[in-house]
Wavefront OBJ file of the C-alpha trace (Angstrom):
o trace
v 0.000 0.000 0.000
v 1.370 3.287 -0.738
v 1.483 5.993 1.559
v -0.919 8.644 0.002
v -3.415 5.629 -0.309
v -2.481 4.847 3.243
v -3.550 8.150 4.138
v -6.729 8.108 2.852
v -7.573 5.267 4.254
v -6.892 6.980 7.914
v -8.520 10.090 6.951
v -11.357 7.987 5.667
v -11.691 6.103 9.413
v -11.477 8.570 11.029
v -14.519 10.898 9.292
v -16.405 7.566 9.859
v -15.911 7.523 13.468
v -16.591 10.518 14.548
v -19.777 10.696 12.293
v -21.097 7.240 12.705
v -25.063 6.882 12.782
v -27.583 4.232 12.908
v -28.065 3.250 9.590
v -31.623 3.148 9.388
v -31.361 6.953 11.011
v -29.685 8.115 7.720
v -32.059 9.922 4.775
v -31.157 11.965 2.003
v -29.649 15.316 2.268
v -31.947 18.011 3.119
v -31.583 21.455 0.837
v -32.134 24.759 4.423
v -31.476 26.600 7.201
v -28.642 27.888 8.825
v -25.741 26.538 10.450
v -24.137 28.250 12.888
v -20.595 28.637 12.973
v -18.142 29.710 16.098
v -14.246 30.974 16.171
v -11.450 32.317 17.812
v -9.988 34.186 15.056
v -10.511 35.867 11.960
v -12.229 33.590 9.262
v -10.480 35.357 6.466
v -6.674 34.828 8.142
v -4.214 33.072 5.887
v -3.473 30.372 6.277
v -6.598 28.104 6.524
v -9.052 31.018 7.416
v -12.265 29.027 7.938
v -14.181 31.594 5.518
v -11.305 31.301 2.331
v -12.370 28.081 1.189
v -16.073 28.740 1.521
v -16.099 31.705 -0.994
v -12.749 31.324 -3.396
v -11.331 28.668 -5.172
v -8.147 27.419 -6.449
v -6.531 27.050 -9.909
v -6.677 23.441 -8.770
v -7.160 21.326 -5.200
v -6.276 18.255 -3.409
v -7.407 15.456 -2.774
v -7.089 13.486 0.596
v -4.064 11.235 -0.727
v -2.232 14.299 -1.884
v -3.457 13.869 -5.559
v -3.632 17.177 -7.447
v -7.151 17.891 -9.092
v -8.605 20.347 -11.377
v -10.554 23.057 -9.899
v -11.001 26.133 -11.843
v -7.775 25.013 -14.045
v -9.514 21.896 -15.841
v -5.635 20.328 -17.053
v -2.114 21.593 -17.249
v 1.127 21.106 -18.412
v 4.843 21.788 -17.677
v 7.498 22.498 -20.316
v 11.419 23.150 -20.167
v 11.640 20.530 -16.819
v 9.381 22.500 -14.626
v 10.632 25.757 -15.531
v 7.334 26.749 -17.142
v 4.192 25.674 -16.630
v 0.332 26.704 -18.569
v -2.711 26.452 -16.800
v -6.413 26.166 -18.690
v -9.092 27.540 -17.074
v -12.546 26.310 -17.031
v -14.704 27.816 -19.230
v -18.009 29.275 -18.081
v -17.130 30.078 -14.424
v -18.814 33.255 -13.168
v -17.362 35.198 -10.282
v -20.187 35.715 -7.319
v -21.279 39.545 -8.890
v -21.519 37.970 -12.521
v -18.367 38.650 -13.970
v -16.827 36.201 -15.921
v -13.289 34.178 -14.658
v -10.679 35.390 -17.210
v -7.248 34.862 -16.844
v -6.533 38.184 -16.334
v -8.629 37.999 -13.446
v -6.534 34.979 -12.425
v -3.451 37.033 -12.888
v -4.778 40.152 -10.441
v -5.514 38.233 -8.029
v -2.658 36.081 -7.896
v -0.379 39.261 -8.011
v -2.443 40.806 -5.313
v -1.957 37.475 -2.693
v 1.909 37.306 -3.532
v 3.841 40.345 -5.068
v 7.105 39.139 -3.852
v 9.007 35.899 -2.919
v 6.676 33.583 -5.068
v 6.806 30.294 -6.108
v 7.139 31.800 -9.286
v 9.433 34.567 -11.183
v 6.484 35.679 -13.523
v 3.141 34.835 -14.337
v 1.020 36.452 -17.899
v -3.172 35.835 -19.258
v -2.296 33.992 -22.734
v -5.861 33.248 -24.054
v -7.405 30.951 -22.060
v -4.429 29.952 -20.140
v -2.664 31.469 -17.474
v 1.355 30.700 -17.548
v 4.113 31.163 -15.051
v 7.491 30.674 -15.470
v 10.343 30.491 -13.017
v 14.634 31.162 -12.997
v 14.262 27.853 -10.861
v 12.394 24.460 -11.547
v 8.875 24.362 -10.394
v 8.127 20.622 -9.719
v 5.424 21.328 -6.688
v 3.736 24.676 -8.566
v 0.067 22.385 -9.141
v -0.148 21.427 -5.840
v 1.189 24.563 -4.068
v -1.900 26.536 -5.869
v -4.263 24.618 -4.116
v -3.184 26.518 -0.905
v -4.822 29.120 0.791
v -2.508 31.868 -0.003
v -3.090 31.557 -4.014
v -7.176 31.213 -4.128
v -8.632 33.415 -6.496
v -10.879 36.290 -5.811
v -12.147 39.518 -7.935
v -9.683 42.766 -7.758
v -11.805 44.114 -10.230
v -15.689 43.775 -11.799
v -16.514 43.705 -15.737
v -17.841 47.230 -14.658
v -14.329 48.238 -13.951
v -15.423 48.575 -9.492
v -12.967 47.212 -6.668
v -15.569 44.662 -4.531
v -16.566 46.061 -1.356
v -16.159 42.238 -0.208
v -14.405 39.174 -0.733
v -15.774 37.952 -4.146
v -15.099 34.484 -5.309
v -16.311 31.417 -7.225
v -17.110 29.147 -4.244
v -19.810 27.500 -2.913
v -20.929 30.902 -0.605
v -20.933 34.225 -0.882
v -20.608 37.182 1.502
v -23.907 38.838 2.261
v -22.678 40.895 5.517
v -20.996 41.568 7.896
v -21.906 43.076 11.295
v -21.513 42.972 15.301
v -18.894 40.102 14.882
v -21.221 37.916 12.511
v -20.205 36.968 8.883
v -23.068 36.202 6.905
v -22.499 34.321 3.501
v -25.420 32.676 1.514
v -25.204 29.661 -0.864
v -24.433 30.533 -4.777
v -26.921 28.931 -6.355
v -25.172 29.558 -9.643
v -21.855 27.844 -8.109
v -20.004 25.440 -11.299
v -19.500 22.354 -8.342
v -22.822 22.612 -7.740
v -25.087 24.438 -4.854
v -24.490 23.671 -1.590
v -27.715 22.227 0.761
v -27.498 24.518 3.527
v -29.144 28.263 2.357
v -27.286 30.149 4.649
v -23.975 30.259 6.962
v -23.280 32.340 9.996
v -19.992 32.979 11.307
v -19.468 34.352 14.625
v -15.891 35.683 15.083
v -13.618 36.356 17.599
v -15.077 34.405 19.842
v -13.739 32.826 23.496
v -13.558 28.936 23.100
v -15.673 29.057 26.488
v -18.649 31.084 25.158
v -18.015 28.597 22.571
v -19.091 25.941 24.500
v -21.348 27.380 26.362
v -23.197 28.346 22.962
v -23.095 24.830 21.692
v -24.648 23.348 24.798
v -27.061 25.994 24.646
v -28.583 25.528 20.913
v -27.042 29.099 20.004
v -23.926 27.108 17.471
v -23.696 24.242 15.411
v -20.010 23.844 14.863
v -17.031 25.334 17.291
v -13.502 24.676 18.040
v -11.842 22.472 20.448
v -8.438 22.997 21.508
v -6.199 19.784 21.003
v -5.834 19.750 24.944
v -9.136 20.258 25.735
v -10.729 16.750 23.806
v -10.256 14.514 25.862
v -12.672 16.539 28.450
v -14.899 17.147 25.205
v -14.885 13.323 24.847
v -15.912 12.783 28.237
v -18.626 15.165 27.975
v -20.150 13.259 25.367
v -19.673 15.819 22.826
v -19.748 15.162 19.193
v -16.606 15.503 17.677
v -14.669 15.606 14.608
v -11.032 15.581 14.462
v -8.368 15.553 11.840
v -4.874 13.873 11.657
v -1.663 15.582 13.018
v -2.002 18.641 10.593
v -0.263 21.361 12.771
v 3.183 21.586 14.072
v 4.347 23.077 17.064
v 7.348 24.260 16.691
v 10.242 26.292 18.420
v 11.657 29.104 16.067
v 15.135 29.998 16.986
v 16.799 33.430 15.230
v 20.269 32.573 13.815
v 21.609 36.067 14.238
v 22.329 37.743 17.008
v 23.056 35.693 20.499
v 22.324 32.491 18.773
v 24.130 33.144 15.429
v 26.484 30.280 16.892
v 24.434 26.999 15.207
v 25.877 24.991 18.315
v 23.674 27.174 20.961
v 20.712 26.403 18.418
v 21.311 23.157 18.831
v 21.569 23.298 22.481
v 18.873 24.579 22.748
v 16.802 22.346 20.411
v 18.124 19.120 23.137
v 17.351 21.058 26.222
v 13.285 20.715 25.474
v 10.753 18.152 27.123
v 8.730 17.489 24.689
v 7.421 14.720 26.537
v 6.181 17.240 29.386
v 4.573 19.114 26.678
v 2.777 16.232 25.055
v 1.245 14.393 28.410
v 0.902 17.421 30.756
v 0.130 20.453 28.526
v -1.787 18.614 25.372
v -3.146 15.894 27.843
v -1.906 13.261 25.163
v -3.845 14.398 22.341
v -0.324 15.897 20.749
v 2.480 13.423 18.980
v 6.275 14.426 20.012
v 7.612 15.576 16.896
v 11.368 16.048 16.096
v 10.741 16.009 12.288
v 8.713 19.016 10.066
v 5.648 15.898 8.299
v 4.168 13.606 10.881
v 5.095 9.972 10.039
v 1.185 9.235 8.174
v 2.523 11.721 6.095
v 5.939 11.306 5.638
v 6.784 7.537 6.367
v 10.333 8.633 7.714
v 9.595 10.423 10.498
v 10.954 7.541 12.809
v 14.346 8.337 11.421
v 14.478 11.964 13.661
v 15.336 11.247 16.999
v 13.133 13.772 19.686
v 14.869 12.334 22.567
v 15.486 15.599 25.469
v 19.859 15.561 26.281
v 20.251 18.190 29.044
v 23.984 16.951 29.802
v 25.092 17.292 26.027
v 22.684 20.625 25.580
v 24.820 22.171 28.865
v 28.002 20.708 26.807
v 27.686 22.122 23.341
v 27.114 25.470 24.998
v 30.782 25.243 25.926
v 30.166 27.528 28.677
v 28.845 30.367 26.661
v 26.104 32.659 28.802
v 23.893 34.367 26.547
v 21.926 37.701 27.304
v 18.698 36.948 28.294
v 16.292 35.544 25.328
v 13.621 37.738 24.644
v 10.580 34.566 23.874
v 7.537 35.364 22.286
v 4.665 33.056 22.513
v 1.694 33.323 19.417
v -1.379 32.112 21.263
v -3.098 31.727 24.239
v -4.285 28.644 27.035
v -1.641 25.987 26.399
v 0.691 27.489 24.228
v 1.482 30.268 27.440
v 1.888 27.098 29.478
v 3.575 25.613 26.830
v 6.408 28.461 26.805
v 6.579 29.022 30.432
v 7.532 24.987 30.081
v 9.886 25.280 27.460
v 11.613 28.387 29.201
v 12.225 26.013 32.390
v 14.016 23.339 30.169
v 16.026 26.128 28.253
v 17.338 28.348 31.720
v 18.004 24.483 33.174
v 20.864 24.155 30.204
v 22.012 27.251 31.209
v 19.688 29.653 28.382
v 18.375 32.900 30.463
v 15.022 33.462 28.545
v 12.555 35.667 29.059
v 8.544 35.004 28.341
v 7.791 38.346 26.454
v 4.720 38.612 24.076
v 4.928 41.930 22.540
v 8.722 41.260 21.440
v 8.903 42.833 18.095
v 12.503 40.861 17.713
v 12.513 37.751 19.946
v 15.140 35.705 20.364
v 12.959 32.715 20.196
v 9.052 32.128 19.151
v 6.496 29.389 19.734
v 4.215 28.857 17.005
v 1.608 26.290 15.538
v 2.513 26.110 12.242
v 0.036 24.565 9.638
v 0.561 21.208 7.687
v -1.402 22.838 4.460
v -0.840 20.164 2.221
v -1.070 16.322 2.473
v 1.749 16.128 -0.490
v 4.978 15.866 1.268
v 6.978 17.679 -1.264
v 4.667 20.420 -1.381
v 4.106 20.765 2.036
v 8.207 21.177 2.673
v 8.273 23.516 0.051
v 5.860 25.888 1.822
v 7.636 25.428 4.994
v 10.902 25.958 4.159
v 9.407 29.489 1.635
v 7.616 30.592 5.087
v 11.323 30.154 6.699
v 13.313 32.075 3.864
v 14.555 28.750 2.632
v 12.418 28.994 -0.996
v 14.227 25.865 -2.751
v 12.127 23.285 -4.527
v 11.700 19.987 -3.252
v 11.199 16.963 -5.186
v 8.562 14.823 -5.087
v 10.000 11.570 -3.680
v 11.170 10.370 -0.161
v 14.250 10.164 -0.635
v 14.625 13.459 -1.801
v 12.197 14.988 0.670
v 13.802 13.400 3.197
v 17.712 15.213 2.353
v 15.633 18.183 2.517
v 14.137 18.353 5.387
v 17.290 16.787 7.346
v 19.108 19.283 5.477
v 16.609 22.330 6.737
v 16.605 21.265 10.784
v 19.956 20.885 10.646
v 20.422 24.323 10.701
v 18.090 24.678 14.181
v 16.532 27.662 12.906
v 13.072 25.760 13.461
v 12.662 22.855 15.996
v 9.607 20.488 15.831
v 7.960 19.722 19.083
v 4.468 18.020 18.357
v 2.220 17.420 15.812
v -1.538 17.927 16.490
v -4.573 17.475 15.194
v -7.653 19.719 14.616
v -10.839 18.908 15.936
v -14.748 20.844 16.208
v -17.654 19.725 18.222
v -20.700 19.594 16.322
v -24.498 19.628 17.134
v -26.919 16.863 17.134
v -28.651 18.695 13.802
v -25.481 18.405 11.785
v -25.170 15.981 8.969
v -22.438 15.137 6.659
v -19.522 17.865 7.911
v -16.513 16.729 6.493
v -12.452 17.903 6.525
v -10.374 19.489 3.992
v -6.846 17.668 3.672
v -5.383 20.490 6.230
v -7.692 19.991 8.717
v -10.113 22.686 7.729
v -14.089 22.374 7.724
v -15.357 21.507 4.303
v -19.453 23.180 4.175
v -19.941 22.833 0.867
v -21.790 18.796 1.315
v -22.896 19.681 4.931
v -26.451 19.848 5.467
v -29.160 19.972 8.667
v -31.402 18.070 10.047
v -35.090 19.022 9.922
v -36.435 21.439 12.724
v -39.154 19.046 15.048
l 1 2 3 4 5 6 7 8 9 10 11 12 13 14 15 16 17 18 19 20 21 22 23 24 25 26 27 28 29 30 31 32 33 34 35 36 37 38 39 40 41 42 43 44 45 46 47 48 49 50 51 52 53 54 55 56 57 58 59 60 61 62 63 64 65 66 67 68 69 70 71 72 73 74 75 76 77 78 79 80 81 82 83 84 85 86 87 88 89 90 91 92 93 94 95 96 97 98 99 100 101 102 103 104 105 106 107 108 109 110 111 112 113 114 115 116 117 118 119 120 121 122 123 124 125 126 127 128 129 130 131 132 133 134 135 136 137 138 139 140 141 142 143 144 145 146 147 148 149 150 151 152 153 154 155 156 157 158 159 160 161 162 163 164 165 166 167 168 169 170 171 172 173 174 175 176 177 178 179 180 181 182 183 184 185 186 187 188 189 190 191 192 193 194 195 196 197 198 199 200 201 202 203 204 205 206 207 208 209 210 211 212 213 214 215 216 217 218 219 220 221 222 223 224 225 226 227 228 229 230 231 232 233 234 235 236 237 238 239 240 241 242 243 244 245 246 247 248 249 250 251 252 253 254 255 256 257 258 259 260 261 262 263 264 265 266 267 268 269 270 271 272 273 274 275 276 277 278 279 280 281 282 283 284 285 286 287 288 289 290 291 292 293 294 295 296 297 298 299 300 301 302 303 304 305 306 307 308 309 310 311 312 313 314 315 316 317 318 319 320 321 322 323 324 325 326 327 328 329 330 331 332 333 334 335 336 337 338 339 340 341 342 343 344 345 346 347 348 349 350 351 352 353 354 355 356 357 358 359 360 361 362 363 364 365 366 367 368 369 370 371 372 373 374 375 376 377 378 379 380 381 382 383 384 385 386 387 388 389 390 391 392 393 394 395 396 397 398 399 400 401 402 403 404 405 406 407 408 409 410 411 412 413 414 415 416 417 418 419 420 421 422 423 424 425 426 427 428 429 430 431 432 433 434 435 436 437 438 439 440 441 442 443 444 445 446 447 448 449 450 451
C-alpha cells in the first residue's frame, strides 16, 4: 500500500468515526437553514481562514491522498523541466457579482496574494491559459496553488469597481458583515454545484468558552476544540470531529544575534521536554515531533530522533552565557503554558530566557505552524518558503527526506508536536466533512429538519 493511499484510508476512518449513525437513522440530504458557525480568530486569516475556502477557489485542489485535481484550471502542463508551466481555465465560471473568470482575473488576483518571494518569477493571461514561469524548476507549482494563499478572488468587476467584499467562485458568498457575525449565503449559480445549507453564519472572535457554552445551549452548530481540551470534550459526550496531526508546534530559533552560533541552536533544540509538553500540557492528544511531516505523512519520520539531552545541551554550549532571550509566545491557554515549560528546560541548560509577548525581535518564538498540504513535497516547500529557505523539493522520499534533514539541521526551526484539529458539532449536523489540512469543508454539509 502506498502511503498517500495509506492516508486516505486513515482520513477515511477517522470521518467515519466521529460521524457514525444508525443506519436506518440516515435519509437523504436536506436542501435549508442555517448553520451556525463559532471561532477564535478571523475567518479570512491566511493560512486556513475558515471563511477562504467557503467563498474562493483554487486554480486546482487536493485530494485526501495528496493527488492534485482540477478546480477552476480543468488540465495543465509543464514544459522546459518545470521551468514553465500553462494552466487552462474552465470555461463558463462566473465570479459571485456575474463577472466572468478570465485569466486576467486569475493574474490580479494572484499578483495581489503574492507580489514578492513567489513560487514563481512571472506569471502572464495567454488566451485561455494562465502561464508562469520560473529562474528555478517548479516541480510542486500544481499542488502549491491549491493553498490558501493563491485562491482566487475579484480585484476588479466587468464594470471596472474594486468589490466592497471578498468575491469568489465558491460555494458561498458574503452577504454581511456586522456585530462580529459573517453572513455568507449559498451561490446557487456555483459550477461544483449548490451547496444544501441556504445560509452560513460565522461568529468571530469568539472565546472557546462562550463557545461551548453556545453549543450546549442551541445558540452554534459547529465550534472549536483545543487539542488539549478533547479529551474533556470526549468525556462530555460531545460530538466531535477531528483531523490527523495537521499542525506543528514548533520552536523558532533566530540565527543572528546571540544564537548566530548553530551549536547554541542546537543546544537549545536538546534542552526541550517534549514529553512534558505532550502528556501534561496537550493531555496526550499531541504526537512528540522532532521532524517538520508527521510519520502518516511522511513515512520517515521515525528516522528523527526527539529524545530531550540536558547533559550534552549544557556541553555544546561550551560555557557560553547568553543575554537573556527575549521569547515570544503566538497564542493563548496551552501554548502560554507551553512556553513558560519550554523556558524552564532552556534556563536548566544554562539559556536565560525571558517570556515576552509583545517582542517585536525575539530571540525565540512558539508557534503552531500549519501542515497545508497532504503532499509531502509540497508541504516542505511551503515550509521551508515561510522560513526564507524557498528551494524546490522533489517529489519523492528520498529526496524529501535530504531536505528536510538538510533544513533542521540548521536549528533555525525545531519540531515539538504534531496535532490534530478537531470541532464539536451539534446533534442537527449531517455530513460535515475535513479538507486535507484539517479545515471544515461546508460545501456537502447539510441539517437536520427542525421538530
Amino acid at each position: 500500500m502506498s502511503r498517500r493511499t495509506a492516508i486516505s484510508c486513515l482520513l477515511l476512518a477517522i470521518l467515519l468515526a466521529g460521524l457514525a449513525a444508525p443506519a436506518a437513522a440516515r435519509t437523504r440530504p436536506r436542501y435549508g437553514g442555517t448553520l451556525r458557525i463559532e471561532t477564535v480568530g478571523d475567518p479570512w486569516q491566511l493560512p486556513s481562514g475558515i471563511a477562504r475556502r467557503l467563498v474562493l477557489d483554487g486554480l486546482t485542489t487536493l485530494d485526501a491522498a495528496g493527488n492534485v485535481r482540477p478546480a477552476l484550471a480543468t488540465d495543465w502542463q509543464s514544459e522546459n523541466a518545470g521551468h514553465r508551466w500553462i494552466f487552462r481555465l474552465r470555461p463558463g465560471v462566473r465570479f459571485h457579482d456575474g463577472s466572468p473568470l478570465t485569466t486576467i482575473a486569475v493574474v490580479a488576483s494572484l499578483n495581489a496574494s503574492c507580489p514578492s518571494d513567489c513560487p514563481w518569477t512571472s506569471l502572464r493571461a495567454s488566451g485561455a491559459a494562465v502561464v508562469f514561469s520560473s529562474d528555478a524548476p517548479m516541480p510542486n507549482l500544481p499542488a502549491l496553488l491549491a493553498g490558501d494563499e493563491f485562491l482566487i478572488a475579484l480585484t476588479l468587476s466587468s464594470e471596472g469597481k474594486t468589490p466592497t467584499a471578498a468575491t469568489g467562485t465558491g460555494p458561498f458568498q458574503v452577504t454581511g458583515f456586522s456585530n462580529g457575525v459573517l453572513s455568507l449565503s449559498a451561490n446557487d449559480t456555483c459550477w461544483q454545484g449548490r451547496p444544501f445549507v441556504d445560509t452560513l453564519e460565522i461568529r468571530t472572535r469568539r472565546a472557546l468558552s462562550d463557545q461551548r457554552l453556545d453549543l450546549v445551549a442551541g445558540r452554534a452548530d459547529v465550534i472549536e476544540v483545543p487539542a488539549e481540551d478533547a479529551r474533556q470534550a470526549r468525556q462530555q459526550h460531545l460530538l466531535l470531529l477531528a483531523s490527523p496531526p495537521v499542525q506543528l508546534l514548533a520552536l523558532e530559533i533566530a540565527d543572528s544575534g546571540p544564537l548566530a552560533n548553530p551549536n547554541l541552536r542546537a543546544a537549545i533544540a536538546l534542552a526541550v521536554d517534549r514529553s512534558a509538553l505532550a502528556n501534561v500540557i496537550f493531555q496526550k492528544e499531541g504526537q512528540v515531533a522532532a521532524s517538520l511531516l508527521p510519520q502518516s505523512l511522511s513515512g520517515y519520520a521515525f528516522l528523527f530522533a526527539p529524545e530531550r539531552d540536558l547533559a550534552r545541551a549544557q556541553q555544546l554550549r561550551g560555557g557560553i552565557t547568553p543575554p537573556s532571550l527575549p521569547f515570544r509566545v503566538e497564542g493563548d491557554g496551552a501554548l502560554q503554558l507551553a512556553g513558560q515549560r519550554i523556558a524552564l528546560n532552556l534556563r536548566e541548560a544554562g539559556f536565560p530566557t525571558q517570556l515576552n509577548s509583545a517582542a517585536s525581535h525575539p530571540d525565540l518564538v512558539l508557534r503552531i505552524l500549519p501542515i497545508e498540504f497532504p503532499a509531502p513535497a509540497a508541504t516542505l516547500e511551503q515550509l521551508f518558503r515561510r522560513n526564507d529557505h524557498p528551494d524546490p523539493v522533489e517529489d519523492n522520499p528520498a529526496a524529501e527526506y535530504k531536505a528536510e534533514r538538510g533544513f533542521l539541521d540548521r536549528k533555525t526551526v525545531v519540531p515539538l508536536l504534531h496535532l490534530p484539529r478537531v470541532y464539536a458539532l451539534s446533534p442537527r449536523v449531517r455530513d460535515l466533512a475535513l479538507h486535507a489540512d484539517g479545515s471544515l469543508d461546508l460545501a456537502n454539509a447539510s441539517l437536520e429538519a427542525s421538530p
